[in-house]
BABASE-21576 format. One record per residue (C-alpha): residue in one letter; x, y, z. Coordinates in steps of 0.02 Angstrom, whole numbers, plus 50000, padded with zeros to 5 digits. Last residue first. Layout:
! residues N
aXYZ ...
This chain:
! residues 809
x489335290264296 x491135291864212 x492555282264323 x490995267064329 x490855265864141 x492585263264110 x492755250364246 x491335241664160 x492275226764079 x493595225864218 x491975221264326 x491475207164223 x489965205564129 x488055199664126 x487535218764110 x485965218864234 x485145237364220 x485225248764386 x486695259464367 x485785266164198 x487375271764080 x487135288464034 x489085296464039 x489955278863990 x488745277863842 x489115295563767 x490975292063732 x490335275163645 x491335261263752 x490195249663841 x488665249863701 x489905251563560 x490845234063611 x489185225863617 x488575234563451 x490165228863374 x489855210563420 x487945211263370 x488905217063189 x489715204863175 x488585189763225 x487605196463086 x488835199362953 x489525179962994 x490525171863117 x491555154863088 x490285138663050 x490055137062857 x489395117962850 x487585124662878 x488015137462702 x488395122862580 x486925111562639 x485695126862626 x486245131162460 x486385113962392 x484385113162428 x483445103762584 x481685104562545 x480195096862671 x479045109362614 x478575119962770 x479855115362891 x481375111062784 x481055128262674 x480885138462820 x482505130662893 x483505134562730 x482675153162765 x483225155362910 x484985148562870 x485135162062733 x484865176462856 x486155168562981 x487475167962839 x487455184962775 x489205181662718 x490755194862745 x490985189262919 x491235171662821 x492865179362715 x493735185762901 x495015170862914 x495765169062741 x495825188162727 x497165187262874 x498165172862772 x498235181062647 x498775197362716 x500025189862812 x500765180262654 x500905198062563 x501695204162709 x502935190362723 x503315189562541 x503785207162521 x502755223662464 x503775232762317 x502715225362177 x501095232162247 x501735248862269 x502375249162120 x500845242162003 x500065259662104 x501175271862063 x499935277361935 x498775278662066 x499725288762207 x498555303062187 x496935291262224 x497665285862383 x498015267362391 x497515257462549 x498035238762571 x496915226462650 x497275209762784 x497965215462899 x498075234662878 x496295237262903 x496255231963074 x494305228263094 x493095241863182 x493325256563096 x493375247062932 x491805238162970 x491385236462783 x492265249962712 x492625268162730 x492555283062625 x494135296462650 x495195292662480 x494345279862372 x495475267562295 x495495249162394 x496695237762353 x495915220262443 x496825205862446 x495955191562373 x495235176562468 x493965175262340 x492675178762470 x493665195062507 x493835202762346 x491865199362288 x491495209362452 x492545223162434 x492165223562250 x490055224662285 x489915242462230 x489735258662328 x489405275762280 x488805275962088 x490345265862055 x491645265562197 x493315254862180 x494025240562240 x495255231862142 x495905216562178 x497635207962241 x498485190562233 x497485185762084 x496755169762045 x495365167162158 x494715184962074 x494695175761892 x494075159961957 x492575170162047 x492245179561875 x492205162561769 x491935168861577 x492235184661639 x491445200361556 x492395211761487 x492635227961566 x494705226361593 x496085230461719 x497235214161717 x498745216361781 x500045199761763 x500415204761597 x500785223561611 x499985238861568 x500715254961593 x499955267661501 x498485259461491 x497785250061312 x497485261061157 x496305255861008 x495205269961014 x493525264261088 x494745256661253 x495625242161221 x495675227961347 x497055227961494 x496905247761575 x498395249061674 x498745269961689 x497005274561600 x496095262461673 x496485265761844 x495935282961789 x494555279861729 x494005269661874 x494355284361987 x493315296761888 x492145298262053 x491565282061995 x490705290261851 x490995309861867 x491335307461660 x489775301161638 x489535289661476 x489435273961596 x490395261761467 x489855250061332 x491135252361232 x492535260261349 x493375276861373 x491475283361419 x491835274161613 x493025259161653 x491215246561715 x491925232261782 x493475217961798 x494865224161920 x496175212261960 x498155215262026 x499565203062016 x498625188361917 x499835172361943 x499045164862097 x499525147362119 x501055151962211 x499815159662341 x498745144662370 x496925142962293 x495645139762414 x494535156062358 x494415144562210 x493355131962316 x492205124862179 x490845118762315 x490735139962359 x490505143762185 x489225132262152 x488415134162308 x488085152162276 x487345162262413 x486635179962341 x487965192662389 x487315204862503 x488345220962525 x489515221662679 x489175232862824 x489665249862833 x489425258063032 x488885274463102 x489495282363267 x491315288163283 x491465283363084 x490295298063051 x489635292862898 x488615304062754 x489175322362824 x487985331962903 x487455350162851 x485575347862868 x484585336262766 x482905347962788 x483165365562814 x484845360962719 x483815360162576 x483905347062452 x484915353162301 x486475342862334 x485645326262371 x485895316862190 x484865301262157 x483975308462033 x485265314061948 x486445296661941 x488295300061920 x488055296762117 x489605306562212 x488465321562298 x489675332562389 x491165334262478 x492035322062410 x493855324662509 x493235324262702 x491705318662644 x491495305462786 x490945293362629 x490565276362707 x489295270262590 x488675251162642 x487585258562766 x486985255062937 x486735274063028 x486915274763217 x485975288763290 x486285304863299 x485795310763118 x484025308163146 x483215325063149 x484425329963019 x483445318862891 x484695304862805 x485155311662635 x486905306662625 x486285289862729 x487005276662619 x487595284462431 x486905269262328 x485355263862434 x485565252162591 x485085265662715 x484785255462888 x484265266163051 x484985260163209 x484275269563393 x485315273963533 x485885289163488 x483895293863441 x483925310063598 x484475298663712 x483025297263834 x482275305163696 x482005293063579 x481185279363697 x479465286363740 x478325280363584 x476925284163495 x477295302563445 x479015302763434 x479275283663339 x477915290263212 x478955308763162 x480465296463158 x479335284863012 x479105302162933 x480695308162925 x481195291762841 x479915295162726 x480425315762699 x482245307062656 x481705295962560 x480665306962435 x482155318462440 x483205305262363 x482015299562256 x482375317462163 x481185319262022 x480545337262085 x479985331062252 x478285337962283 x477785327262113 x478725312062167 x477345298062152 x476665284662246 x474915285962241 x474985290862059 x476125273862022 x477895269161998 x478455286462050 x479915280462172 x479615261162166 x481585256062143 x482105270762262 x480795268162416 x481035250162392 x482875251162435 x482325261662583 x481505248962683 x481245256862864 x481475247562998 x482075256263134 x482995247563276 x482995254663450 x484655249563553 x485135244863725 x483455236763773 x482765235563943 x481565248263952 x481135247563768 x480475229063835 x479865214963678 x481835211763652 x482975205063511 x484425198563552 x483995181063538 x483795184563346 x482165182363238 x481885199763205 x483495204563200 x484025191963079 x482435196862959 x482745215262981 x484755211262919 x484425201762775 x482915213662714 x484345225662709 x485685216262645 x484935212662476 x485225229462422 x486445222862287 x485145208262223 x485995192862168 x484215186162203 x483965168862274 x482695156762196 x481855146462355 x480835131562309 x478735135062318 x478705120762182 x478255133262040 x479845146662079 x479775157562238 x480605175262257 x482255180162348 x483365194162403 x482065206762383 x482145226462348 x481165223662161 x481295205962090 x479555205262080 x479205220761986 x477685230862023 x477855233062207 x476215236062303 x476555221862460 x478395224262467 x478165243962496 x476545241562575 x477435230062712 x478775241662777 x478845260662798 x477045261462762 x476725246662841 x476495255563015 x478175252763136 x478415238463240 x479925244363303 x481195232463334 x482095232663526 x483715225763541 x484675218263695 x486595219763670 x486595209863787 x486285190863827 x484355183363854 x483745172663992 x481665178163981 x480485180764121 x478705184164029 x477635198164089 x476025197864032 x474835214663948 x473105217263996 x471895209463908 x470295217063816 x469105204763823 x469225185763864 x470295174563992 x470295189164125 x471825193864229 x471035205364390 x473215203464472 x474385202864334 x474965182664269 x476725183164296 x477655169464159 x479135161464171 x479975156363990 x481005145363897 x480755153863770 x480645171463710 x482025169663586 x481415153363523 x479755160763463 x478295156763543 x477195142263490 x477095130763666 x476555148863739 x475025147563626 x474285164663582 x472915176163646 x474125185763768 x474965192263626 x476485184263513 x477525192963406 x478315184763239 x476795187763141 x478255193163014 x477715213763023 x477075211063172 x475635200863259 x474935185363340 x473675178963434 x472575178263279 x473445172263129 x474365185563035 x474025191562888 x476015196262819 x476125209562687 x477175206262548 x475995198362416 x474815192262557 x475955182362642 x475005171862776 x475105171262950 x476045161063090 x477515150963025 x478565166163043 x477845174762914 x478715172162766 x480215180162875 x479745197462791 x478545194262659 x478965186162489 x477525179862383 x477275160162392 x476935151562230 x475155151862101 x475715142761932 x474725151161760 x475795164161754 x476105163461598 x477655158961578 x477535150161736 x477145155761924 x476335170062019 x476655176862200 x477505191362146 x477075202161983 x478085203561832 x477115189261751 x477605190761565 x476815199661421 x478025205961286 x478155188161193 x476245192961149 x475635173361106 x475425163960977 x474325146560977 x474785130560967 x476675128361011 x476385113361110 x476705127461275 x475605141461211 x473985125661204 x474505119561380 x474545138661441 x472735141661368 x472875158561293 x471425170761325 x472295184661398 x473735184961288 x473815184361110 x474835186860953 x473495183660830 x473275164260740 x472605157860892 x471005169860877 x470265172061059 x470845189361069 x471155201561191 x472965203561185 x472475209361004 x471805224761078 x473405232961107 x472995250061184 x473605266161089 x474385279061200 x475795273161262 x476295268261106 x477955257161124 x479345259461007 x480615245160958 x482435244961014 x483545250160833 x484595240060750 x483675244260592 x482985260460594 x481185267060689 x481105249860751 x479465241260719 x477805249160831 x477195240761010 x475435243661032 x475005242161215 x474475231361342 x475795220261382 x477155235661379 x476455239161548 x475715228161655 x474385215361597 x474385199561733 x473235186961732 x472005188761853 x470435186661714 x471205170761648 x469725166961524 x469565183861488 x467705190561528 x468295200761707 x469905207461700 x471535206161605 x472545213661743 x473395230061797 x474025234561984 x473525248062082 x473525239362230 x471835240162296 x471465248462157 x471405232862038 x471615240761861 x470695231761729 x471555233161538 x472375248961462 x473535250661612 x475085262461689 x475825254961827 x477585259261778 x476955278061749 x476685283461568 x475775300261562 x473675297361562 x472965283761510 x472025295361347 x473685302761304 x473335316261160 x471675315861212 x471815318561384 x471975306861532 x472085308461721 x473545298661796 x473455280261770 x473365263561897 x472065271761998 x472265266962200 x470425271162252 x470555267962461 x469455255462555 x469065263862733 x468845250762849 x470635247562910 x469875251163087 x470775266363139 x470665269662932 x471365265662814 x471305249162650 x472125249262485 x473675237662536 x473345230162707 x473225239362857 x474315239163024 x473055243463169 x473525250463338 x473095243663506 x474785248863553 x475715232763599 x474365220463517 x474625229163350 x473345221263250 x473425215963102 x472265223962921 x471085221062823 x469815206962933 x468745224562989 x470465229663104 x469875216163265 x468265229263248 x469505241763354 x470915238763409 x471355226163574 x472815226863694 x473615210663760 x475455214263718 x476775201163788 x478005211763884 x479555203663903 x480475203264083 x482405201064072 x483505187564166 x485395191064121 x486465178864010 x488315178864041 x489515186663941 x491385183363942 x491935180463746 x490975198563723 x492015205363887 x493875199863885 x494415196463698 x492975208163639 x493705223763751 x495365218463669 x494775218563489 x494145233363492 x495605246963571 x496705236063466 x495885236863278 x495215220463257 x495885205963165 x494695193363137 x494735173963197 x493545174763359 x494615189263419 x496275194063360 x497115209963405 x497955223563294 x499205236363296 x500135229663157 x501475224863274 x500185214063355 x499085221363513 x499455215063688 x497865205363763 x497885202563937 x499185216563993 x497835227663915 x496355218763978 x497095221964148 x496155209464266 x495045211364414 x495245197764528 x493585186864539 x492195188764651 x491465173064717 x489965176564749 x489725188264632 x488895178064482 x487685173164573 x487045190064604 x486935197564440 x488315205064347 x489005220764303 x489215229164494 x489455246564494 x488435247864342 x486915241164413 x486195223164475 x485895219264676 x484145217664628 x483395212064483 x482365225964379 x480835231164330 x480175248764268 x478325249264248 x477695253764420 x477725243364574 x478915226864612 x478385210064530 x477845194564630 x477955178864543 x476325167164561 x474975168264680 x474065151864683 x472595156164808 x473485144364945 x474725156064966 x476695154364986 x477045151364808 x478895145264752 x478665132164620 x477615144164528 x478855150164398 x477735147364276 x478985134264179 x479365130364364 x477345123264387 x477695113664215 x479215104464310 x480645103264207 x481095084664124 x479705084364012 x480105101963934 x478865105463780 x477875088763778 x477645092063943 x477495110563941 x475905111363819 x474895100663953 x475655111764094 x475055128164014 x473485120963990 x473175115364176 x474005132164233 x472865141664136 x471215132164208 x471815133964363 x471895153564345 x470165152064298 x469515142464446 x470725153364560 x469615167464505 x467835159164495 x468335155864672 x468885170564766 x470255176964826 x470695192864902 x472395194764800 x473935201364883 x474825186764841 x474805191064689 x475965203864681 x475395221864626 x475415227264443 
């Protein structure tokens, strides 16, 4: 792009770049009043008459000058150069080797970089590229285009370059006459099968022909077998009462809801509205489905996948093209200063704008990846309640999900609206890759287009080979993996044993997981679960990794669904001398217990054997533990009040299940000292925070000295603790995600909830904020960083901050 000063003018042209700057300076006074619209554009300064706007050097990399390693900040910010400090001198570590920053206790070598650098960043001027390519037939109206690549994303049952190909998405699997629908897959259906989706409904000549028919709704169900005993559903006999107009019959395609409601008519109780975006008992109430960001206020969720308005795409509509209003972007592309390239035309196939942007580093850039890895999943899901946080009740209200994989759709939708994020690979310090694996387990084989027939049962290996996949995508379509070979890039695996079965191709980049087994003691597969197992796939394919390098990868907390209740009740607040519970464990103790997993490898036998020392309740024969006492409670009963239980006890149990549980989490917001039990698997951001401040390690050999250990600590360590835990209990919180959302529900329905009120008091730093912290620190201080660091990329900091950097390039 050449400046435009350079133009050869002509009329027609500055006509319609007159006609621009007249709209853009409409939208920026009721934007900024007190700025003048021509410095919104960054016009202020041109020199010739034919309104030549910023200048922009040649090719596609840009970049301030005077800016590069050597140097850390921008010009300003070196006029008057400061004395370089020793961070070290600066910010002694504690005699637990630890150092505070923002409240939490970081291991030294972290927490002093973060005490000098993150708390002194200064934002950095970066140019955004605002995509202006066109696809082909505008993607037939079934599907969004990708205004970056030119690229269609298509909906649910439709392919194609153009999304014109409609697809045949059959509900059953060939029949026979033994099983005339075919095997029993979750979307098996007797009634009408829509193929977009392969979903089943009534169908056409029911009076509520989109009412939903999935699975046991359809079929015969047969009495118990014995008494006690879970009735038998025929797969292979449909249930043609469902049918019926006949009040007297248990119905359920024809019932009028008012009718079911008096109590005047019967109805199937087995029937219920298991799909999103529907309402009632019986479904009579259309609501909202859940899409990523509900579409950032520009499209409309389609059952999971977002339609964007035009002008916009992504997978939340949350990317603007050259077609869109600039008083509508996002707030982390505004305020900002547009170059308009030299030959710019107000129709056809535009070429991309550059918009100056103030943002602060890390700067991360979000694949848009095909829906695939994304939308279908959320969009073809048979369950609701399946790898969401949330749904929608009859008023559109939010209902949040006390779903374990939570975090992951908590994390894109943070990153996706955060001021970190960036439009420009070039500029940005990391590559996210969002690929939604918790929907890849809960829909593995949940329909014939979906299945796990190459896989032998294992959704493990299906993962894998569709994380593979979206890698295979980011290769082909995109330069930025291997100018680092994928170290800079993030991948999230939320599922029960993290990234154990993360493709080899990817294993250098960063890895988000709540499972931080370095299998330096479990070697091998940990999930009691066989079809989550990885041990048989290939090593052709997995490699010979481990599941978390704590050099590279990172465990952030599990989502806990936000409960005002619990927070309003303030247990966690509960002093020390109120605390009369010594140590707390409430779960699942294994085949000891009624009710219990029956696998012995459960929990890696840990639990077991917790139990078996201090166990509190009676196993199946009678016994309690070994050495139970009455301030230890070790128990599977359910809690009346599980948070007053935890706020209660001075320390807590936290112990894998099938991999990782939520204990570490539920310990910490109820300002309980974490025991953890799991030799050589970290915790959240254990190899970032100081462990020892606020947790206390047990090794699974020193268990029945465990009651001991505890005893033996003093008052002033115990109080330390406490108070530590006190502090870090909001980092813990997906707080940021859960604000979106309250601010979705002000903006479109005018609903403020206890929820949202709770959570916009909360003010300390959250998962989110976290974790942009330790990717700040990481991008200054991974080994490989401080050899690749580009000399000529703005870093907003101060010199002692990049000293490393400089002794290495």
């Amino acid at each position: 792009m050449f400046s435009l000063q350079k133009w050869k003018c002509s009329w027609s042209l500055a006509a319609t770049i007159a006609a621009i700057l007249a709209l853009a300076s409409v939208v920026h006074l009721f934007l900024y009043p007190l700025v003048s619209p021509l410095d919104y554009l960054s016009l202020s300064k041109s020199q010739s008459s034919c309104l030549p706007v910023n200048g922009s050097t040649e090719g596609g990399q840009k970049y301030f000058s005077g800016i590069g390693a050597e140097e850390g900040r921008s010009d300003s910010s070196n006029k008057n150069p400061q004395p370089m400090v020793d961070l070290n001198v600066r910010y002694p570590a504690d005699l637990h080797d630890g150092i505070t920053y923002r409240g939490a206790p970081w291991k030294a070598v972290v927490g002093r970089w973060l005490s000098g650098c993150d708390s002194n960043t200064t934002a950095i001027k970066i140019i955004e590229k605002i995509g202006g390519k066109s696809c082909i037939d505008d993607c037939s109206g079934q599907g969004v285009c990708n205004h970056e690549l030119g690229q269609c994303r298509c909906f649910h049952g439709f392919s194609g370059e153009g999304c014109s190909k409609r697809l045949q998405l059959n509900c059953n699997y060939p029949g026979s006459e033994a099983e005339p629908y075919g095997p029993w897959v979750v979307s098996i259906c007797p009634a009408y099968c829509d193929t977009l989706r392969a979903m089943c409904f009534c169908g056409e000549g029911t009076k509520y022909p989109n009412r939903p028919a999935a699975e046991a709704c359809g079929f015969k169900i047969n009495p118990p077998s014995e008494p006690g005993a879970p009735r038998i559903t025929d797969w292979a006999v449909a249930d043609q009462d469902i049918f019926t107009t006949n009040g007297s019959v248990l119905g359920w395609c024809n019932v009028d809801p008012a009718e079911a409601y008096a109590s005047k008519v019967s109805f199937k109780e087995d029937c219920d509205c298991k799909y999103d975006g529907l309402w009632g008992r019986f479904c009579e109430v259309p609501v909202q489905s859940v899409c990523i960001n509900q579409c950032s206020g520009h499209g409309h969720c389609r059952g999971g996948f977002c339609q964007c308005e035009k002008g916009w795409y992504g997978v939340d509509c949350s990317i603007p093209s050259v077609l869109s209003s600039i008083g509508e972007w996002p707030k982390w592309l505004r305020p900002a200063h547009i170059d308009v390239p030299d030959g710019a035309r107000l129709t056809g196939n535009l070429p991309n704008l550059d918009a100056v942007v103030q943002k602060k580093r890390p700067l991360i850039y979000v694949y848009d990846l095909p829906p695939d890895f994304n939308s279908l999943l959320l969009e073809g899901r048979h369950f609701k309640l399946e790898c969401v946080n949330r749904i929608y009740d009859g008023r559109n209200a939010t209902i949040w999900m006390d779903q374990l994989y939570g975090a992951q759709m908590a994390v894109y939708e943070s990153m996706l609206a955060s001021p970190h994020r960036t439009l420009n690979g070039d500029e940005a310090d990391y590559f996210f890759v969002p690929v939604l694996d918790s929907c890849i387990i809960v829909r593995a084989d949940d329909a014939p287009h979906f299945n796990m027939q190459d896989h032998h049962g294992l959704r493990s290996s299906l993962t894998l080979e569709i994380y593979k996949k979206a890698y295979e995508h980011i290769m082909l379509q995109y330069p930025y993996w291997n100018q680092s070979s994928g170290k800079d890039h993030i991948w999230f695996f939320s599922w029960d044993e993290g990234a154990c079965y993360a493709p080899k191709e990817i294993w250098n980049s960063t890895m988000l997981v709540h499972w931080g087994n370095t299998n330096s003691k479990h070697k091998g597969s940990t999930t009691a679960y066989w079809g989550d197992t990885w041990n048989t796939i290939s090593s052709d394919r997995r490699g010979n990794h481990s599941c978390f390098d704590p050099e590279k990868d990172l465990v952030l907390p599990a989502w806990k669904a936000p409960d005002a209740d619990a927070l309003s009740a303030k247990h966690w607040a509960r002093p020390r001398e109120e605390r009369k519970i010594l140590f707390y464990f409430n779960g699942n103790l294994g085949p000891a217990y009624t009710n219990g997993r029956p696998e012995a490898t459960y929990s890696m036998g840990i639990r077991q054997k917790v139990a078996e020392e201090f166990g509190s309740s009676p196993n199946k024969e009678g016994k309690l533990g070994k050495q139970h006492a009455e301030d230890v409670v070790v128990t599977p009963l359910r809690a009346d009040d599980y948070h007053k239980e935890l706020a209660s006890s001075i320390f807590c149990g936290v112990m894998p299940g099938d991999g990782w549980s939520g204990r570490m989490e539920d310990s910490i917001l109820q300002w309980c000292i974490p025991v953890v039990i799991q030799d050589g698997i970290y915790l959240p951001y254990e190899n970032m925070l100081n462990y020892e401040s606020f947790a206390v390690r047990i090794k699974e050999d020193e268990i029945p000295n465990l009651i001991n250990i505890l005893r033996s600590m003093n008052e002033t360590e115990v109080e330390f603790r406490l108070a530590n835990v006190r502090k870090i209990w909001q980092r813990f919180l997906y707080r940021d995600s859960i604000m979106l959302e309250a601010e979705r529900q002000n903006a479109t329905i005018g609903l403020v909830e206890n929820w949202a009120e709770t959570f916009q008091e909360l003010a300390e730093d959250d998962v989110f904020t976290t974790l942009m912290q330790i990717l700040h620190y990481k991008l200054y201080n991974d080994p490989w960083r401080r050899q690749s660091v580009s000399r000529n990329k703005d870093f907003g900091l101060p010199k002692e901050c990049l000293i490393k950097v400089r002794r290495q390039v």
